[in-house]
C-alpha positions as CSV (number, residue, x, y, z in Angstrom):
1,X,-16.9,-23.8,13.6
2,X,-17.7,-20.2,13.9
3,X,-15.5,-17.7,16.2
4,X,-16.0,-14.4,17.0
5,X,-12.1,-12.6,17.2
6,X,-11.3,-9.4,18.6
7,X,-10.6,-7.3,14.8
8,X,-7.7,-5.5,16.7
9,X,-6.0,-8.4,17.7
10,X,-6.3,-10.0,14.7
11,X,-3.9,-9.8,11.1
12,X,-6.5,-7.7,9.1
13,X,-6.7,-5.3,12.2
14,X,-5.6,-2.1,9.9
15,X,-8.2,-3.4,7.1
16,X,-10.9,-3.5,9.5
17,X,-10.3,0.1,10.6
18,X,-10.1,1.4,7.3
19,X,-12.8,-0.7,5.2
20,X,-15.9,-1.7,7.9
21,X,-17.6,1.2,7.8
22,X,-17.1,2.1,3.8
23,X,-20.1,2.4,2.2
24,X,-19.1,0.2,-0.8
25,X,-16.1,-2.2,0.6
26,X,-16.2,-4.8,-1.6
27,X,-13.6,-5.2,-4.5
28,X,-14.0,-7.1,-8.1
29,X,-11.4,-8.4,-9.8
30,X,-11.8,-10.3,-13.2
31,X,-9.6,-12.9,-14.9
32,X,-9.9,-15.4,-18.3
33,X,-9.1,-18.5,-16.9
34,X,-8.4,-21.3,-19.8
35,X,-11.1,-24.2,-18.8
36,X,-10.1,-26.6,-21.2
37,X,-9.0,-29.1,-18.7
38,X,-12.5,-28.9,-16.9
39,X,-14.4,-29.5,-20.2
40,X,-12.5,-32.4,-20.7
41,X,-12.7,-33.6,-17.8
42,X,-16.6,-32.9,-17.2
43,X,-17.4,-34.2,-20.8
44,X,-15.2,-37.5,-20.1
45,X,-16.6,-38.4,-17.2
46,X,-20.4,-37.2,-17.6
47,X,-20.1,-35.1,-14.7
48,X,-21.4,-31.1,-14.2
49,X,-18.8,-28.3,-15.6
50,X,-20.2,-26.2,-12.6
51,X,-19.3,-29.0,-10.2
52,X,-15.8,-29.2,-11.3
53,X,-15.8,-25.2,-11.0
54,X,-17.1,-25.2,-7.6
55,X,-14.5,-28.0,-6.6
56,X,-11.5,-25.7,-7.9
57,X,-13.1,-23.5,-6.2
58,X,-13.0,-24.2,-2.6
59,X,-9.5,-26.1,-3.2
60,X,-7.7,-23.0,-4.1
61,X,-9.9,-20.7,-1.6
62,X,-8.6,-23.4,1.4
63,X,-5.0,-22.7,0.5
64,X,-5.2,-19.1,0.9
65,X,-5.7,-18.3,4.8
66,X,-7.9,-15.0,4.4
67,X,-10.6,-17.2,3.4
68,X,-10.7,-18.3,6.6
69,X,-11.9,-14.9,8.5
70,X,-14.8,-12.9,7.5
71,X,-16.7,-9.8,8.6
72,X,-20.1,-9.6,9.7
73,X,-22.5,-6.8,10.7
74,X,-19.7,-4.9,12.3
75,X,-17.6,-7.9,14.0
76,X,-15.2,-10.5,12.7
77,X,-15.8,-14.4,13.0
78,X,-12.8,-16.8,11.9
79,X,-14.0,-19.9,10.6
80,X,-12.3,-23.6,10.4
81,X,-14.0,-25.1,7.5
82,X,-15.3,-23.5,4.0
83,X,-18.4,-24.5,1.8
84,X,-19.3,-23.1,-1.6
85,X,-22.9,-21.7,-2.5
86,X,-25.3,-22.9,-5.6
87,X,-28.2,-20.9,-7.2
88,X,-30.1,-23.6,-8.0
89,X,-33.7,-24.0,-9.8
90,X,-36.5,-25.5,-8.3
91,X,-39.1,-27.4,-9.5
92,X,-41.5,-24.6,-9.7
93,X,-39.3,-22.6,-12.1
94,X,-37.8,-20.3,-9.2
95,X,-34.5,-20.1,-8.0
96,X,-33.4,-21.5,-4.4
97,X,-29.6,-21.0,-2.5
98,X,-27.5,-24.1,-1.7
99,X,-24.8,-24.6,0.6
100,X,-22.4,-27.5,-0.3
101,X,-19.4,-28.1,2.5
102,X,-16.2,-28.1,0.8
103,X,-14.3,-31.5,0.5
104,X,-11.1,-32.2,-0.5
105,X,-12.0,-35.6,-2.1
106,X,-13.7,-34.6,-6.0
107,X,-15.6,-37.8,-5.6
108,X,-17.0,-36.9,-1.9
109,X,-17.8,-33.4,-2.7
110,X,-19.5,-34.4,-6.3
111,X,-21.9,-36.6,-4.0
112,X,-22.8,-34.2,-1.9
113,X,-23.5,-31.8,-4.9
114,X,-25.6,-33.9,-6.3
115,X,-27.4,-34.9,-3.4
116,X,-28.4,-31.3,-1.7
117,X,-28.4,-29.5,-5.1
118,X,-31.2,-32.4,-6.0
119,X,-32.8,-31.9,-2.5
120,X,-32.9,-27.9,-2.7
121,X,-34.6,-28.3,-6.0
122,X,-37.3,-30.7,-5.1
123,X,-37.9,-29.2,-1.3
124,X,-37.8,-25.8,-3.4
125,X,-36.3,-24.6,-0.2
126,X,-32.9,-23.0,0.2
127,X,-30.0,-24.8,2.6
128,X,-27.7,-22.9,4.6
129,X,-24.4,-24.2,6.4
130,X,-24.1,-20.8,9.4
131,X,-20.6,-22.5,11.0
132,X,-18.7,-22.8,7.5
133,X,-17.5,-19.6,5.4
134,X,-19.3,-19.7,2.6
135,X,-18.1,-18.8,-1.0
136,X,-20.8,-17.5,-3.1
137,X,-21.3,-18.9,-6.9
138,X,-23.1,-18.0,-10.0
139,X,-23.4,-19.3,-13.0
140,X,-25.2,-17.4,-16.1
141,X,-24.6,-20.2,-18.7
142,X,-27.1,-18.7,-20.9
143,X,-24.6,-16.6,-23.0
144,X,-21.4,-15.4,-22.7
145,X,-20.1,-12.4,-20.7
146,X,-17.3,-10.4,-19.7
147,X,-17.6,-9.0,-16.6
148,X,-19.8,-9.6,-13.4
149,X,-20.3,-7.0,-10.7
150,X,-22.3,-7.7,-8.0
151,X,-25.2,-5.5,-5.5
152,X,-23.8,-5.0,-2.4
153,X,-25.8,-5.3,1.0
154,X,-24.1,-5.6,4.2
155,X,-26.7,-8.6,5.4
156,X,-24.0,-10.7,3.2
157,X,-20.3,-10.1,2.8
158,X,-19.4,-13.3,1.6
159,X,-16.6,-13.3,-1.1
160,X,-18.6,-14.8,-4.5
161,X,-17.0,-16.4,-7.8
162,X,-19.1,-15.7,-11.1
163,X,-19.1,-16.2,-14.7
164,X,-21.1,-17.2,-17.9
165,X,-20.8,-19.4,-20.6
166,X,-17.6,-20.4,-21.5
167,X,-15.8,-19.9,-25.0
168,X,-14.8,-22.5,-27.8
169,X,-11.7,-21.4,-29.3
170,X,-9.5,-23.7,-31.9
171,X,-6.9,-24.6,-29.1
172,X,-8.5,-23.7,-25.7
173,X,-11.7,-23.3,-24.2
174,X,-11.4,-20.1,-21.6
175,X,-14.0,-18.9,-19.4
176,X,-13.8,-14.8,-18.0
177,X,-14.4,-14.8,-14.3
178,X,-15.6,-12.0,-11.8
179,X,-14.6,-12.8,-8.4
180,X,-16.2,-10.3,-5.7
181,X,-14.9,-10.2,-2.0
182,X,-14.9,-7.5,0.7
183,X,-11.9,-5.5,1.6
184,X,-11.8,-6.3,5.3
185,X,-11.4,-10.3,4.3
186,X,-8.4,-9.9,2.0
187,X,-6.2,-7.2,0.1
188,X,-5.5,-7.3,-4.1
189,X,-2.6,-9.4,-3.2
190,X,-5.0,-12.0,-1.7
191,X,-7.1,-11.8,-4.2
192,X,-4.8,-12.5,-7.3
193,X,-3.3,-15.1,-5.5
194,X,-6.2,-17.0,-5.0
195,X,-7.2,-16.8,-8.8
196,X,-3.5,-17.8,-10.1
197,X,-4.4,-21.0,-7.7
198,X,-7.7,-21.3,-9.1
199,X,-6.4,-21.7,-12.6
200,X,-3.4,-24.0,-10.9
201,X,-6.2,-26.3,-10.1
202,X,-8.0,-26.5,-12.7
203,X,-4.6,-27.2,-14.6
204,X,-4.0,-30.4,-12.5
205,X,-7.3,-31.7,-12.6
C-alpha cells in the first residue's frame, strides 16, 4: 500500500528540506561484493544468477526501514511492501521493464520471476506494481565493469542496484556493484548498511 506522509512529520524531515529541491539528489555508492556463493548456488541448482541477485536484493533492502519511504514529484509516500525491477528483452529484440513483488520465500519469488519476466518478454509490454516501492536493477552481463552511474530524472527516484559481469578469480568469484538512491530516502549510513546486508545475504544463501 501506498501513503502519502506529511515530510515534516516524518524521520527524514531535515533530508527533505535539504535534498528535494537539489538539482542532482541522488547519491552512488560502489562496492565488490564476493559472489561466489551465488554462482554456486545458481550453477547447482540451474537457476538465473540475476534471480539470486534480485532475491538478495529485496531481502537486505526489507531489513533496512528507509526502504520503506520514498519521494515523489515533490511529496513523500511510505510504502508497506517492496518489489524489485527487471530490464528485460522482448521478443522483438527491444528491451521492456518488469516489476517482480518481493518475497521472502527464494522458491516463491523465483516463480514469480520466471513467470512475469517470461510474460513481459512475449507481451513485449512493460509491468508495473504503483503500491510497492520499487528497487530498480540492471544487469550489463556483456563484459565486465567497474562502476555504474546512472541519468537522473525526477519522473523516477527509485533507489537502483547495477552491475556487470562478474569476475573468476582462483578463490572467489566477486562482482563490483553501483548502487544509486536519492538523498531524501536514506543518508551514507543507510546506504552502506544495506550493502554490508546485501553481501550478508548472499553469504547465507
Amino acid at each position: 500500500m501506498k501513503t502519502e506522509i506529511l515530510p515534516q512529520e516524518s524521520e527524514r524531515a531535515k533530508a527533505f528540506s535539504m535534498w528535494m529541491s537539489s538539482p542532482m539528489p541522488m547519491v552512488t555508492l560502489v562496492k565488490t561484493l564476493n559472489v561466489s556463493r551465488l554462482v554456486k548456488v545458481s550453477k547447482k541448482n540451474g537457476i538465473k544468477f540475476t534471480m539470486l541477485m534480485c532475491w538478495c536484493i529485496g531481502k537486505a533492502a526489507s531489513q533496512v526501514k528507509e526502504f520503506y519511504t520514498l519521494p515523489e514529484k515533490g511529496r513523500l509516500y511510505s510504502f508497506d511492501r517492496l518489489a524489485i525491477n527487471v530490464i528485460v528483452e522482448n521478443t522483438k529484440g527491444d528491451i521492456n521493464s518488469c516489476d517482480i513483488p518481493f518475497c521472502d520465500d527464494l522458491n516463491q519469488f523465483n516463480k514469480d520471476y520466471q513467470f512475469l519476466t517470461t510474460k513481459v518478454s512475449n507481451d513485449c509490454q512493460s509491468s508495473f506494481l504503483d503500491d510497492y516501492m520499487v528497487i530498480g536493477t540492471s544487469a550489463m552481463i556483456q563484459t565486465e565493469l567497474d562502476c555504474i552511474v546512472n541519468q537522473y530524472t525526477d519522473l523516477f527516484s527509485n533507489p537502483m542496484v547495477m552491475w556487470g559481469k562478474y569476475r573468476k578469480g582462483l578463490f572467489k568469484t566477486t562482482l563490483p556493484i553501483s548502487f544509486q538512491f536519492h538523498h531524501v530516502q536514506m543518508d551514507g549510513g543507510h546506504a552502506a548498511k544495506f550493502l554490508q546486508r546485501l553481501q550478508d545475504e548472499i553469504y547465507k544463501l
